[in-house]
VOBA-1610 file (N, C-alpha, C; in pm, whole numbers, padded with zeros to 5 digits, always signed):
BEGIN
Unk+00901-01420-04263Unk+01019-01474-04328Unk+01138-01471-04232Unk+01194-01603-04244Unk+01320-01626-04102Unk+01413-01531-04197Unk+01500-01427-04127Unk+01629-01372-04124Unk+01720-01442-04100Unk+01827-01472-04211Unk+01960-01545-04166Unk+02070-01501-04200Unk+02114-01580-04051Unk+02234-01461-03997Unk+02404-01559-03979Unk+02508-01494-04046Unk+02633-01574-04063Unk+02705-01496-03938Unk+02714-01542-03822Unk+02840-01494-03721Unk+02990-01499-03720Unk+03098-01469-03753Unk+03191-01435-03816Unk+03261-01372-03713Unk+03325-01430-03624Unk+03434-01376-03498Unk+03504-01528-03459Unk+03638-01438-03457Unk+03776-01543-03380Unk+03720-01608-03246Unk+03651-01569-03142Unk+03620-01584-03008Unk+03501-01697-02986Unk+03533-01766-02960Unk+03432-01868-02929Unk+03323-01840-02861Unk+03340-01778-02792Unk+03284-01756-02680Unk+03129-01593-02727Unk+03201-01536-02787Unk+03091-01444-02879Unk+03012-01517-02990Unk+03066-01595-03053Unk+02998-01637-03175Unk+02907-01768-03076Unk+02903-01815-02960Unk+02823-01893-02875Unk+02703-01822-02844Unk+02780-01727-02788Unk+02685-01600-02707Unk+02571-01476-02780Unk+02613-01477-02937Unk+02538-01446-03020Unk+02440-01568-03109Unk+02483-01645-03105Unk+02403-01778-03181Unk+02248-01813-03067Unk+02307-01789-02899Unk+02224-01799-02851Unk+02065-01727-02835Unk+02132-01598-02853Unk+02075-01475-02850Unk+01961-01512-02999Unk+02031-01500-03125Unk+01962-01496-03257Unk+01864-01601-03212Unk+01942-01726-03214Unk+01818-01863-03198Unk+01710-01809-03135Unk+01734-01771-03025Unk+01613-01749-02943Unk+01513-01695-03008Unk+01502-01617-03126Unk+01405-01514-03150Unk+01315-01609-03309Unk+01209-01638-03262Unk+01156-01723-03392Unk+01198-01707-03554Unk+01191-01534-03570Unk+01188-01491-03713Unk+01346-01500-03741Unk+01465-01497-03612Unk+01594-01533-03667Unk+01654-01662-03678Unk+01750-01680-03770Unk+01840-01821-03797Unk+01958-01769-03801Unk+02079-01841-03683Unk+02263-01881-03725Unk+02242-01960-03866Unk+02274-01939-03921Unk+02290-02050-04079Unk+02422-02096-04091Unk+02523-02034-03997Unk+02640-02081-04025Unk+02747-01975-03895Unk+02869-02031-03891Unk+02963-01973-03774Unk+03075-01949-03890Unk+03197-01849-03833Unk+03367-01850-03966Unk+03415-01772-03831Unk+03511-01849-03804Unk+03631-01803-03671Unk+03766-01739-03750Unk+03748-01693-03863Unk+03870-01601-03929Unk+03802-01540-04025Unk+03875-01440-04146Unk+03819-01412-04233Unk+03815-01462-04367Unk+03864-01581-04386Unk+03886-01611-04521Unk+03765-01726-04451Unk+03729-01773-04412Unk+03606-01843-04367Unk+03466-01774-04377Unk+03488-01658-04374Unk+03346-01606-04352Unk+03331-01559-04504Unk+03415-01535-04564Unk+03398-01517-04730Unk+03346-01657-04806Unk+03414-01785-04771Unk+03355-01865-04844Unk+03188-01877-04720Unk+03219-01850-04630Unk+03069-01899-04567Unk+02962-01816-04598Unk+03031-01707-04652Unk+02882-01598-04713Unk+02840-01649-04856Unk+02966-01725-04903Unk+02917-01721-05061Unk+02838-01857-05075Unk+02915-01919-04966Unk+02808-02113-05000Unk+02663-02076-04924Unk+02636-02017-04839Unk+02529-01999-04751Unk+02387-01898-04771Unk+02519-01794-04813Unk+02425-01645-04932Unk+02314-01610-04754Unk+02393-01565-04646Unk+02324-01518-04564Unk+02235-01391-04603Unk+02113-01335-04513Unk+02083-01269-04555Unk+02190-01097-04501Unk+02239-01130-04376Unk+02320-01045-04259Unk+02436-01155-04202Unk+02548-01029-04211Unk+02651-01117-04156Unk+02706-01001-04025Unk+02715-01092-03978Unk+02788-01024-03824Unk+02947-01074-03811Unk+03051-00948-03870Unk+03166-00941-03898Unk+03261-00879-03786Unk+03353-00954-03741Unk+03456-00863-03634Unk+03557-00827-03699Unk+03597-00703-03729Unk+03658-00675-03760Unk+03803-00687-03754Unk+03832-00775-03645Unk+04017-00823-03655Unk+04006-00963-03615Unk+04022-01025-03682Unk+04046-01181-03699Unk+04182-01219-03739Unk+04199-01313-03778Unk+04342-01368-03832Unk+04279-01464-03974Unk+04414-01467-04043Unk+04388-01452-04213Unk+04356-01387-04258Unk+04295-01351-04254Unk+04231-01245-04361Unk+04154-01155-04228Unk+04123-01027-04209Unk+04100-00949-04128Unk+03937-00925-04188Unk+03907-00854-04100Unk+03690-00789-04169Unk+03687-00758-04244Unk+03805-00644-04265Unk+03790-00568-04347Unk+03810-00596-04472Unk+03887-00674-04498Unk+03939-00749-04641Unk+03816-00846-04649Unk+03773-00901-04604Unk+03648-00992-04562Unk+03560-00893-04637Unk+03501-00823-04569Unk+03399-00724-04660Unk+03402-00672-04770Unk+03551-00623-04830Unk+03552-00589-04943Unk+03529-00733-05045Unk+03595-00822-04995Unk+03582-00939-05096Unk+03436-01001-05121Unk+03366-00972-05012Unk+03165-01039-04977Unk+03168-00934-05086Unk+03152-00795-05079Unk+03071-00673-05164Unk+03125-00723-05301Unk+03254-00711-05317Unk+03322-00704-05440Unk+03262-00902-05526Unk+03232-00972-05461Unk+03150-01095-05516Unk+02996-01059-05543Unk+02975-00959-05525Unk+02810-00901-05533Unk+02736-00983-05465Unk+02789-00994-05334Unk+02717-01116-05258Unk+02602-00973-05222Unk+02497-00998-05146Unk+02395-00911-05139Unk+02352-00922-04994Unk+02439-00984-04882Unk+02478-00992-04777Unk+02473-00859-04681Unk+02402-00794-04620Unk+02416-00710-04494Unk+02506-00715-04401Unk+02608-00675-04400Unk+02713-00663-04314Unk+02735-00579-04171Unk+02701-00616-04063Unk+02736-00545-03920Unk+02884-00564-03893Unk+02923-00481-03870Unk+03087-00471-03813Unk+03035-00472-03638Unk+03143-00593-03585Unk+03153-00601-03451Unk+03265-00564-03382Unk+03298-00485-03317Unk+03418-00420-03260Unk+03380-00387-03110Unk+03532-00348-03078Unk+03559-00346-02911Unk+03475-00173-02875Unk+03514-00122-02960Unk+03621+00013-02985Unk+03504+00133-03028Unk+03395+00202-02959Unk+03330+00323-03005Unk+03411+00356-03152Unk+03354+00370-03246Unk+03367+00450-03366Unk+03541+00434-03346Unk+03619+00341-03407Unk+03765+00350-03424Unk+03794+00330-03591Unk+03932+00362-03603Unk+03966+00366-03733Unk+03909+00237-03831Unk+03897+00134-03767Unk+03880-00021-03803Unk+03728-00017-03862Unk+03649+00063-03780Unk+03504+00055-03836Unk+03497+00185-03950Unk+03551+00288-03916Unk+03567+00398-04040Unk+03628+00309-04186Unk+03709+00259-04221Unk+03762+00156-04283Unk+03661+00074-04353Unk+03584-00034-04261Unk+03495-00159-04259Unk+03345-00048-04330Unk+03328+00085-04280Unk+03225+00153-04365Unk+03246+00186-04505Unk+03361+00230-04520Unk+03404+00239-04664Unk+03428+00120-04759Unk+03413-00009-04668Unk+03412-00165-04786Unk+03312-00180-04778Unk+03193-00123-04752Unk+03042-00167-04796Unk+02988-00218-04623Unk+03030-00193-04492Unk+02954-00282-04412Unk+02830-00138-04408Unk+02717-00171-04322Unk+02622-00095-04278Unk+02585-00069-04169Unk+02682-00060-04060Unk+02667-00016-03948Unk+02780-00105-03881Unk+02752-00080-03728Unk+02851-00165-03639Unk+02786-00166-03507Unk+02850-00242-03447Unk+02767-00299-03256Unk+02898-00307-03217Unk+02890-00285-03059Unk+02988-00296-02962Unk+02940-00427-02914Unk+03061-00509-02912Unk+03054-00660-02849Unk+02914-00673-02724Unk+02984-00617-02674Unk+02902-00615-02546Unk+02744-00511-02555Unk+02653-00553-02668Unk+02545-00493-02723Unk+02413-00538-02606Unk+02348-00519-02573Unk+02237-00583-02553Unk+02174-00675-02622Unk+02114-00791-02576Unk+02026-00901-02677Unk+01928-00793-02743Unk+01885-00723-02692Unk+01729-00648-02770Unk+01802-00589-02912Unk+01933-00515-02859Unk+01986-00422-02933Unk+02019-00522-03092Unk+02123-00618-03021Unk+02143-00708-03136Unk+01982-00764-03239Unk+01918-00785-03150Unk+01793-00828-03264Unk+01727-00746-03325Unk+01732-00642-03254Unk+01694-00508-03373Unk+01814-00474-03496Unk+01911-00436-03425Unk+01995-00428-03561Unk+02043-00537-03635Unk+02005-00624-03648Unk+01988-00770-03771Unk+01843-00725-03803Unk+01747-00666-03710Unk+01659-00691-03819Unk+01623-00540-03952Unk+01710-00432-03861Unk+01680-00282-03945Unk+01828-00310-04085Unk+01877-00355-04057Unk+01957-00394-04166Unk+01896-00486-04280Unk+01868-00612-04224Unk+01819-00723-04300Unk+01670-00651-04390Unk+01632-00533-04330Unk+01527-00452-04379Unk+01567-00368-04508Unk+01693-00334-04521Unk+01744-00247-04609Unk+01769-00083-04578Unk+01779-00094-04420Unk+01823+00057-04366Unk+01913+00025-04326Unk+01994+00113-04333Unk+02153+00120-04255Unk+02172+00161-04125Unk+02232+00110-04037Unk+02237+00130-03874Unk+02272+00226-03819Unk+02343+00329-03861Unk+02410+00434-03813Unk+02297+00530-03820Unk+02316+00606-03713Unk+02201+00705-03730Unk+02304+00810-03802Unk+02263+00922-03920Unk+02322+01028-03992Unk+02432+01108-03870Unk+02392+01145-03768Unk+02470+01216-03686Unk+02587+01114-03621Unk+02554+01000-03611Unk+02667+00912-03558Unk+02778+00884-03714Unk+02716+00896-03837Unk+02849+00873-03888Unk+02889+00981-03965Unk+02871+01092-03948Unk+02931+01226-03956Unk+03019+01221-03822Unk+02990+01221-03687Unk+03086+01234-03600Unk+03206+01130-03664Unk+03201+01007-03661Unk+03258+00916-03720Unk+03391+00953-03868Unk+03284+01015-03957Unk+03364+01075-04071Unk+03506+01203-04048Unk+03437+01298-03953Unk+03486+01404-03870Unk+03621+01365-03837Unk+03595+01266-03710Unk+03720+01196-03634Unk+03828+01148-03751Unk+03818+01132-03856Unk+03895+01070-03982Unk+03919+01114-04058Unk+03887+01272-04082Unk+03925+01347-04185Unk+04072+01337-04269Unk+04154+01319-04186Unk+04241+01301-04285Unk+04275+01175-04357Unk+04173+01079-04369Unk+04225+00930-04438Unk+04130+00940-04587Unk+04060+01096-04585Unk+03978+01116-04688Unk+04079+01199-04789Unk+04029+01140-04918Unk+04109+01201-05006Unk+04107+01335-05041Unk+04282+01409-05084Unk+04249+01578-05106Unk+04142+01611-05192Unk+04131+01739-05201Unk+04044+01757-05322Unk+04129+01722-05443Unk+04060+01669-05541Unk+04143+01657-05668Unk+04134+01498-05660Unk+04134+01443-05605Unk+04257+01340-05578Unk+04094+01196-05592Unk+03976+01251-05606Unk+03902+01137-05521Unk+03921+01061-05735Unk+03845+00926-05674Unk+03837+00855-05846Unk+03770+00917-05957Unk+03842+00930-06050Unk+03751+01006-06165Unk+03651+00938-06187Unk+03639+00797-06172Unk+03505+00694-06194Unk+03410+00762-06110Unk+03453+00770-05992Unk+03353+00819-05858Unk+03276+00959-05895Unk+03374+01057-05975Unk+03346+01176-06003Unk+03243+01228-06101Unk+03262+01072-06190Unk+03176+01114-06369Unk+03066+01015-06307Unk+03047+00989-06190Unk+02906+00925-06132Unk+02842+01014-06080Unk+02893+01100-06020Unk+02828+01200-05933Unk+02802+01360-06077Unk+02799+01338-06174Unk+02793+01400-06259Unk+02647+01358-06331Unk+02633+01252-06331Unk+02474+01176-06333Unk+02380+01216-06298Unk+02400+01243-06195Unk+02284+01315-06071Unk+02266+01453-06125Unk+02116+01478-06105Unk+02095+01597-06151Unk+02118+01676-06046Unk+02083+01810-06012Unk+02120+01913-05900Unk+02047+01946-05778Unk+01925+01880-05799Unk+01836+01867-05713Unk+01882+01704-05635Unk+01950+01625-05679Unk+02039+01513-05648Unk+02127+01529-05567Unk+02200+01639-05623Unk+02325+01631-05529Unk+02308+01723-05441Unk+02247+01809-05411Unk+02141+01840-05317Unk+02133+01739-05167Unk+02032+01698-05254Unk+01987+01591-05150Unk+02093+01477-05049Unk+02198+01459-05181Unk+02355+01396-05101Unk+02396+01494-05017Unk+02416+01613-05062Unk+02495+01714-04957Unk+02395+01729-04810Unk+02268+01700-04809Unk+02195+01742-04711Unk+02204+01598-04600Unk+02204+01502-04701Unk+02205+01353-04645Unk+02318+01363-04536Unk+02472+01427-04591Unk+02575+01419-04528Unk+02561+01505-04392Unk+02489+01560-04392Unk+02536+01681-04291Unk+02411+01619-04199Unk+02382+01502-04233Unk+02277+01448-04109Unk+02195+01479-04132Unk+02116+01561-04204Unk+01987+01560-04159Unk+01847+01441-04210Unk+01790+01466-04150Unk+01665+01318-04186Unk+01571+01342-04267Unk+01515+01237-04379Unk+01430+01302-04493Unk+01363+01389-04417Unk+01288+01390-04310Unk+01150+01507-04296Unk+01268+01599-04270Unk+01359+01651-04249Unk+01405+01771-04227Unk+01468+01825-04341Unk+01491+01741-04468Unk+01602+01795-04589Unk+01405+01816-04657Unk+01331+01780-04672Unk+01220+01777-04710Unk+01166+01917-04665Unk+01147+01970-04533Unk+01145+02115-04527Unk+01226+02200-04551Unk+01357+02160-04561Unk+01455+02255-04591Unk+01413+02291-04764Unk+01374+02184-04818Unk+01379+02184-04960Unk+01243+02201-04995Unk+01184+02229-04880Unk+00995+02290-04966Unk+00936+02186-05055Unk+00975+02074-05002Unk+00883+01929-05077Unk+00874+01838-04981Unk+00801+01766-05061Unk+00713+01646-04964Unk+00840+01502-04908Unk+00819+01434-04793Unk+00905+01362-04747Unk+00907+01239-04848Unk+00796+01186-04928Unk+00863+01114-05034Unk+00881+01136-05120Unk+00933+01281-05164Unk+00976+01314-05268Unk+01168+01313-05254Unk+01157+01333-05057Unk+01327+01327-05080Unk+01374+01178-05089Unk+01219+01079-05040Unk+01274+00955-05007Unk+01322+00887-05184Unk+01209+00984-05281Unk+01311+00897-05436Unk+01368+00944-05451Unk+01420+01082-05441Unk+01551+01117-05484Unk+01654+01104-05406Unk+01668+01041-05282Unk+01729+00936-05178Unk+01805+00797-05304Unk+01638+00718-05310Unk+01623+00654-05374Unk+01731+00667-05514Unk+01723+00714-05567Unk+01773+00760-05704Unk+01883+00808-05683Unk+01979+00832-05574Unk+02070+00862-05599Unk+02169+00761-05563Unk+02125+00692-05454Unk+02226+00515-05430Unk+02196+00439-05573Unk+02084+00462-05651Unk+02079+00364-05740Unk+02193+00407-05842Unk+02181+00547-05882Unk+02272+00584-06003Unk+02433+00556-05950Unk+02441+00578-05808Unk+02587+00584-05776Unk+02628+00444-05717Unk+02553+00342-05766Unk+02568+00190-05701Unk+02583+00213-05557Unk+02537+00273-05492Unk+02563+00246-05366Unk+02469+00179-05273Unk+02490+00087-05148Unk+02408+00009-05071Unk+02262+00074-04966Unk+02341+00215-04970Unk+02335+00223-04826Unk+02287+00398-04806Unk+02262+00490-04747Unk+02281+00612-04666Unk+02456+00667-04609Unk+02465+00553-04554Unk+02636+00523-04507Unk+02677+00549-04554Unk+02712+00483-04743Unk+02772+00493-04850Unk+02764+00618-04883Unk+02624+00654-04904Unk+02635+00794-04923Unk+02676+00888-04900Unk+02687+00882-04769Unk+02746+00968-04651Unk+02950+01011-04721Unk+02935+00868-04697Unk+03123+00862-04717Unk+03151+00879-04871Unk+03083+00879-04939Unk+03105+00911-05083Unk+03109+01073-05075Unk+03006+01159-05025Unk+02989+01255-05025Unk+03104+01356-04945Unk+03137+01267-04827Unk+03293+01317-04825Unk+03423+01313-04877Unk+03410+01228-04940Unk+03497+01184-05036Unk+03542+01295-05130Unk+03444+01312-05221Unk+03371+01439-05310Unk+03415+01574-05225Unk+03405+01592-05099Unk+03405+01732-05086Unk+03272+01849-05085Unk+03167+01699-05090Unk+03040+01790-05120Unk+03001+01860-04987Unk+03029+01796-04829Unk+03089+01838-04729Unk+03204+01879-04715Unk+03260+01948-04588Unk+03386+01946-04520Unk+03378+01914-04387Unk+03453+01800-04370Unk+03491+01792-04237Unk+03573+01802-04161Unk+03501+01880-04014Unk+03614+01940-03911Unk+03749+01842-03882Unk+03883+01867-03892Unk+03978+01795-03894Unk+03950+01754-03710Unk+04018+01622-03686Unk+04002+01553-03568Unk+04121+01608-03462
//
């Protein structure tokens, strides 16, 4: 099944240089180009990509507003954030509107066709230890205690305790086979209650999880 992919950057010259790259690979498709962000919102919604490759600072409308508006349409769209910038405020941001990872412009072709295709798969790009460092560096744009949404709060109340468990272990990085020995059960037993806990808390992603769970306080992270 062809993967299709919406490229979504101001620069001509990247959205060339990535179209080339995707084409090349049989199982991928460009289905469409948006050189701002209020372009790539209607181009996700007429097109219904399967992955969109988003830069995060455009003009009109920026990524980030871009992404919240794709998620918030329940478009069902995979979102890569493209940035200059190792782990900067812009992609901390672009993780919390629903994207699922991010690439540095200057990615490798291999790199880029793998991450369109581990996304377009339904895994999230960040490895657990890259967006804990990530979360870390940002501690203070996370809300005090007290302070996170009571909606957010009477969700995480859902989850049974062996649930939130499994969120708190998710956050601190570690990988099902390792929260799976920590927890004296089998690796797909953490993978449904993985499972089961993005479903109850609507969330997309591991990512999500991640940043929800700091959110919550179910971690703490080292101030930056």
């Amino acid at each position: 099944m062809t993967i299709r992919v919406l490229v979504a950057d101001d620069q001509d010259l990247v959205r060339v240089g990535f179209r080339m790259i995707i084409d090349a690979r049989a199982e991928l498709e460009v289905v469409g180009e948006a050189a701002d962000g209020e372009e790539a919102v209607d181009r996700a919604a007429s097109l219904r990509p399967d992955v969109v490759l988003m830069d995060v600072r455009m003009p009109r409308l920026d990524g980030i507003q871009a992404i919240e508006q794709i998620v918030a349409a329940g478009n069902p769209a995979r979102i890569i954030v493209l940035t200059t910038y190792d782990v900067d405020e812009a992609v901390h941001a672009a993780l919390r509107a629903g994207a699922c990872g991010f690439l540095l412009k200057d990615v490798r072709p291999t790199e880029l066709v793998e991450a369109i295709q581990v996304v377009a798969g339904g895994d999230a790009l960040l490895a657990p230890s890259v967006t804990r460092r990530l979360l870390e560096r940002f501690a203070s744009a996370l809300p005090a205690p007290g302070e996170e949404p009571v909606a957010t709060r009477a969700a995480l109340a859902a989850l049974s305790s062996r649930e939130q468990e499994v969120l708190r272990l998710v956050a601190l990085a570690l990988s099902n086979a390792e929260i799976a020995e920590r927890l004296g059960v089998t690796e797909a037993t953490v993978k449904a209650h993985v499972s089961g806990v993005l479903r109850k808390l609507n969330l997309r992603d591991r990512v999500q999880a991640v940043v929800l769970a700091y959110d919550l306080r179910l971690v703490h992270p080292r101030p930056a």
